[in-house]
Structures are given as structure tokens and as C-alpha cells.
C-alpha positions as CSV (number, residue, x, y, z in Angstrom):
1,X,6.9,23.4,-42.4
2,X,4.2,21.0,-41.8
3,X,5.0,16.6,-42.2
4,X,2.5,14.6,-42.6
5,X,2.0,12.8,-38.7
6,X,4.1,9.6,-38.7
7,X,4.2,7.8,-36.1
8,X,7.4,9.0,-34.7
9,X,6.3,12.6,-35.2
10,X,3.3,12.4,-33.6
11,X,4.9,10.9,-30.5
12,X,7.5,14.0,-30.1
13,X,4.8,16.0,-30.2
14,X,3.1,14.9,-27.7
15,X,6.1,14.2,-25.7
16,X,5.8,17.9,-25.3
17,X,3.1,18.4,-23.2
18,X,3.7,18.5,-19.6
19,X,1.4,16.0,-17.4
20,X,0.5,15.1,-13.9
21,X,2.3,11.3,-13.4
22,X,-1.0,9.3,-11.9
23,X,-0.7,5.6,-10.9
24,X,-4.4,4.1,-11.6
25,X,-4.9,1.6,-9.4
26,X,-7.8,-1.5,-8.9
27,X,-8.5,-4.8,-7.7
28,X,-9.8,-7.0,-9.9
29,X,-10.2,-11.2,-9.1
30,X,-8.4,-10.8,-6.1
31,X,-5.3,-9.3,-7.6
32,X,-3.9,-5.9,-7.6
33,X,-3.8,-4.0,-10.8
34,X,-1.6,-0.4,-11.5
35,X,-0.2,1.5,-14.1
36,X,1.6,4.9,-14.5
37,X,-0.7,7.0,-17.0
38,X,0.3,10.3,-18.1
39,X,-3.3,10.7,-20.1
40,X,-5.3,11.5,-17.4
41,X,-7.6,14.8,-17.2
42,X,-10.5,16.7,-14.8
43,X,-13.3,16.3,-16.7
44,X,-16.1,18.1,-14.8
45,X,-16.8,19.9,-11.2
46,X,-20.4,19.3,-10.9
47,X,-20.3,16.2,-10.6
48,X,-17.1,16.1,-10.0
49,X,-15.9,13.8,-12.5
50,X,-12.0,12.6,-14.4
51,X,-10.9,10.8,-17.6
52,X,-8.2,8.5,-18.4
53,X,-6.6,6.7,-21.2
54,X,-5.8,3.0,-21.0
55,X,-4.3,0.8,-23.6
56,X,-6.1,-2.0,-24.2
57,X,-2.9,-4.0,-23.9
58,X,-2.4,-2.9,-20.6
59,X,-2.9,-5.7,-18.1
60,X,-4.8,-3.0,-16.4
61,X,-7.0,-3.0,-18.3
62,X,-9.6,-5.3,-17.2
63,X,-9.4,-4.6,-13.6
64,X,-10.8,-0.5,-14.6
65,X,-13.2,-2.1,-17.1
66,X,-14.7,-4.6,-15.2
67,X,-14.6,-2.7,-11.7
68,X,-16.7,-0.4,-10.7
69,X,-14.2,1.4,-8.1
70,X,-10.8,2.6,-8.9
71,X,-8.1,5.5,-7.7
72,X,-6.2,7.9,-9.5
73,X,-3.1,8.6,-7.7
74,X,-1.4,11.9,-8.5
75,X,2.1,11.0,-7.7
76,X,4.4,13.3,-5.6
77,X,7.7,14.4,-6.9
78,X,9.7,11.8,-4.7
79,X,7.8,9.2,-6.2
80,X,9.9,8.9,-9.6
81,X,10.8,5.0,-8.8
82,X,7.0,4.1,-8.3
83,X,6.2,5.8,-11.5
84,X,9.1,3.7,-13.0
85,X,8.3,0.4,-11.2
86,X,4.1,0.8,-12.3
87,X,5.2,1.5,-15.6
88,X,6.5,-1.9,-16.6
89,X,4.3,-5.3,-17.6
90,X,6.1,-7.0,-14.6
91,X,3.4,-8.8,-12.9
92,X,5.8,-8.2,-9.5
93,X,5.5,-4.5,-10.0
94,X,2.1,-4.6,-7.2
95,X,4.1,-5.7,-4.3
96,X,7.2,-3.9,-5.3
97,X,4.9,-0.7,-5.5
98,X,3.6,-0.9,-2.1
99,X,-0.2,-0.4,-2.7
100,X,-2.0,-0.1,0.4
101,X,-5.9,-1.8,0.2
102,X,-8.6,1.2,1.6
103,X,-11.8,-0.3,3.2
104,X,-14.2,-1.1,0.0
105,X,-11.0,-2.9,-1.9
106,X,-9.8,-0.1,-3.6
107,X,-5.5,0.2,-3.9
108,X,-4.2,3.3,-3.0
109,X,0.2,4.5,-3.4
110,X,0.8,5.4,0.3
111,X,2.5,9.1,-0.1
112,X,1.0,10.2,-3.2
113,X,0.2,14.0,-3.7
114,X,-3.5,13.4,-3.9
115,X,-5.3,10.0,-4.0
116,X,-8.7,9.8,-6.1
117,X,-11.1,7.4,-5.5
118,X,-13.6,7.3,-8.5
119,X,-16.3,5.3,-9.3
120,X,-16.3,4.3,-13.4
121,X,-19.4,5.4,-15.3
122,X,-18.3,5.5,-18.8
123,X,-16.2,3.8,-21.1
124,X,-15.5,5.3,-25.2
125,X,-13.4,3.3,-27.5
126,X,-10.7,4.9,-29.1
127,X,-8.3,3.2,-31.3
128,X,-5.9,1.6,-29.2
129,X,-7.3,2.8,-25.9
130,X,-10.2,3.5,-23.4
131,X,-11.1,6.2,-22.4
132,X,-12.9,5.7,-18.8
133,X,-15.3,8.3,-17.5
134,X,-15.6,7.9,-13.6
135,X,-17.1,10.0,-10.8
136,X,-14.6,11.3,-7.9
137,X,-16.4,10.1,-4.9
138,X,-13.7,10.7,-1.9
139,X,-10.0,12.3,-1.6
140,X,-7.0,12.1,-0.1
141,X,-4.0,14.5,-0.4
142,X,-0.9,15.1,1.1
143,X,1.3,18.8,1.2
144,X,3.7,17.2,-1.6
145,X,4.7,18.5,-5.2
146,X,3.5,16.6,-7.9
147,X,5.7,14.7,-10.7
148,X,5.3,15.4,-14.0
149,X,6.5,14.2,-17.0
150,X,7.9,16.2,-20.2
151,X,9.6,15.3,-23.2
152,X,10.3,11.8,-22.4
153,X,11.8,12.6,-18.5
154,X,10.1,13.0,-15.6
155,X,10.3,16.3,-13.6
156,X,9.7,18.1,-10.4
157,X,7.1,21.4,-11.1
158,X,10.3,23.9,-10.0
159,X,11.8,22.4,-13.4
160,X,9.1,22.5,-16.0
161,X,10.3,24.2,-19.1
162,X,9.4,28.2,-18.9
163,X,8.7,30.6,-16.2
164,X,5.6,31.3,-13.9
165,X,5.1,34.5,-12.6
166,X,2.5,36.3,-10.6
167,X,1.1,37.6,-13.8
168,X,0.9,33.8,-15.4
169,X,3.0,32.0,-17.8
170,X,6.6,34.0,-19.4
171,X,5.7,35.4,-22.9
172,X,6.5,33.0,-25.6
């Protein structure tokens, strides 16, 4: 039976879908900016390219607007408490995150399962967000798990609804 898309509705539903935890990460006027996204996507291979979706309430917001260099930072499965700690508006939340500065300014989580660092070409308004286009220019990745996040709870990929086999996802 279809509802019409309240607010509440619309949020379960997308609640639903499974997603990579990233931290983005920036510098912007000498201060540290992160934030734990979940609406983050590969956009393109040739160039190799990435989107993400940030409020534009998010205090992060200005730092991947206004920079031109940022990183996407796929968290690792043991990284649950960062995702937690960069998910708050606490301005503390940079030093208790740990961000470690690359040469060229860009913050990086130490530990992560993979560390983008993108350079921003685009930027689309969309309602309450942005949605930044940004090229991956350089990579770093570690032999870690990712965290994800489904219906409301973060997860380790061993306990994502279904089951994978060899053949590809259980019937449904």
C-alpha cells in the first residue's frame, strides 16, 4: 500500500539502504573541519571522480565549499567512535577525532579503510544540501573492513542484512 512520503516515511526508507560511513574532512581558515556522511558515492572512473551530500547547516560546510582540496575517508569497521565523535556539531569533535594534517593541508583519519584526497570541481544545489563533485587525485588504504551504516545502526560488512555468495546476493 503506497503513503504519501512524510517526512518520517521517507527517512525509514532511506534508513534502509546500506552505506559506506566516510568522514569528509578539510581545512578551512586555519581550522579543521569533519563530518560523518553516509551520502557519499563513485561518480566516474575516467576521471576518476566522487560525490557527496552536505547539509548546508553543517559547519562543514564552508570549509568543502570554499576549499579547493578535501578527503573522503572510508571509515574502517573499528572506527564506530570516530564516526560517532564527527557526527556531532561539537566544535571539540576535531581534536577528539585525531585528524592527522598531509603535506598540501589536507586532514586525513589516521586508520581509515581508504583515505581520498579529492580536489572539488562542482557544486549542485539541492534543497537542503550540496551536492559536491570533486576529482580523486591520490589514495591511501589500509587492509581493514569498512563500516557501514543500516537502518539507523552502524555495522561491520560480516553483518549486513542478507547473504553473499559466490554467485552474488541471496534471492529475495
Amino acid at each position: 500500500m503506497l503513503r504519501e512520503a512524510s517526512r518520517s516515511l521517507v527517512l525509514d526508507a532511506f534508513s534502509r539502504i546500506a552505506s559506506t560511513v566516510a568522514v569528509v574532512s578539510a581545512a578551512h581558515d586555519g581550522t579543521l573541519r569533519a563530518m560523518t556522511v553516509t551520502s557519499f558515492a563513485t561518480l566516474s572512473m575516467a576521471p576518476p571522480r566522487i560525490l557527496v551530500c552536505v547539509a548546508k547547516a553543517a559547519r562543514t560546510h564552508a570549509a568543502l565549499t570554499a576549499q579547493p582540496a578535501f578527503a573522503v575517508n572510508l571509515l574502517a569497521e573499528d572506527q564506530e567512535d570516530l564516526a560517532r565523535i564527527f557526527a556531532t556539531s561539537k566544535p571539540a569533535k576535531h581534536s577528539a577525532g585525531g585528524l592527522r594534517v598531509l603535506d598540501g593541508g589536507v586532514p586525513v583519519v589516521p586508520g581509515a579503510a581508504a583515505s581520498l584526497i579529492c580536489h572539488r570541481e562542482k557544486i549542485h544545489d539541492e534543497g537542503d544540501h550540496d551536492i559536491v563533485i570533486a576529482r580523486v587525485v591520490a589514495v591511501t588504504t589500509a587492509d581493514s573492513p569498512p563500516l557501514l551504516h543500516h537502518r539507523r545502526a552502524f555495522k561491520a560488512v560480516g553483518s549486513a542484512t542478507g547473504r553473499v555468495t559466490a554467485e552474488g546476493p541471496a534471492s529475495v
